[in-house]
N, C-alpha and C positions, 0 to 999 in steps of 0.2 A: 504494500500500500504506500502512496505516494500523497504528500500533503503539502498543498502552497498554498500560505499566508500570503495575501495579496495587501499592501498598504504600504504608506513611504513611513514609515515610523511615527503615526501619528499615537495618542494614549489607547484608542481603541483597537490601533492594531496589536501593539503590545500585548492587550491586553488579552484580547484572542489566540495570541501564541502562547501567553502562560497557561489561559484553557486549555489547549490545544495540548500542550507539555504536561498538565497536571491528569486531565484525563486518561491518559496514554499510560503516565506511573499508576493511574490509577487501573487502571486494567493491565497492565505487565505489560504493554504492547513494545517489546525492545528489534521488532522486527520493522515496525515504520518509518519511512524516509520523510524528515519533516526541514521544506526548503522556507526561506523567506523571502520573497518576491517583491526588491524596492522601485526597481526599474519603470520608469510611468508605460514604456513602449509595451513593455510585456503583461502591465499593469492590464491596458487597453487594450490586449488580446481576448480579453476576458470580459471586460465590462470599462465604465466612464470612472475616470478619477473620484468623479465626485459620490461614487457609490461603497468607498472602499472603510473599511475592512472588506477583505474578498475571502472568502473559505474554498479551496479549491481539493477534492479526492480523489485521486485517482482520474484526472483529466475534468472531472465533473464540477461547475461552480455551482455551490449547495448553498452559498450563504451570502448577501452585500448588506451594506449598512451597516449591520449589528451584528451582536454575539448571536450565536444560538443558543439556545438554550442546553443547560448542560445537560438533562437526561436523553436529550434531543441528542447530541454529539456523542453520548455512551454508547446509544443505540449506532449512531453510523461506524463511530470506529471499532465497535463492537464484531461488527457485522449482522448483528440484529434486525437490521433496517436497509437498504438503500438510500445514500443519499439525493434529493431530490433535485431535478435544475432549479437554481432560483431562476 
């Protein structure tokens, strides 16, 4: 599984990468590839600036604007769920 943080280091991207780091100890996941993606070009492959934090899974962008919700994210990197297109 492959995970990119999309945002240019704003508090909410931050803040998504420590979810993102905390759920992952929090389920043993030591097998996930987790990038951070500050780059605006690469940004915009995905979505507009103005939508970021970006949650990306495995090629899939699941999340803009906001966190998700943590039971929500247990479930995707769980594999419990699929994550869905935003």
């Amino acid at each position: 599984m492959k995970i990119e943080i999309l945002g240019t280091g704003c508090y909410n991207c931050v803040e998504l990468e420590m979810l993102v780091a905390d759920v992952l100890r929090q389920l043993g996941r030591t097998d996930v590839e987790v990038v951070r993606v500050d780059d605006e070009k690469q940004i915009r492959h995905y979505m507009p600036l103005d939508e970021i934090p970006g949650l990306v899974i495995d090629g899939v962008l699941t999340c803009t604007r906001q966190l998700p919700a943590r039971d929500k994210l247990v479930e995707w990197l769980s594999g419990v769920s699929e994550p869905y297109r935003a």
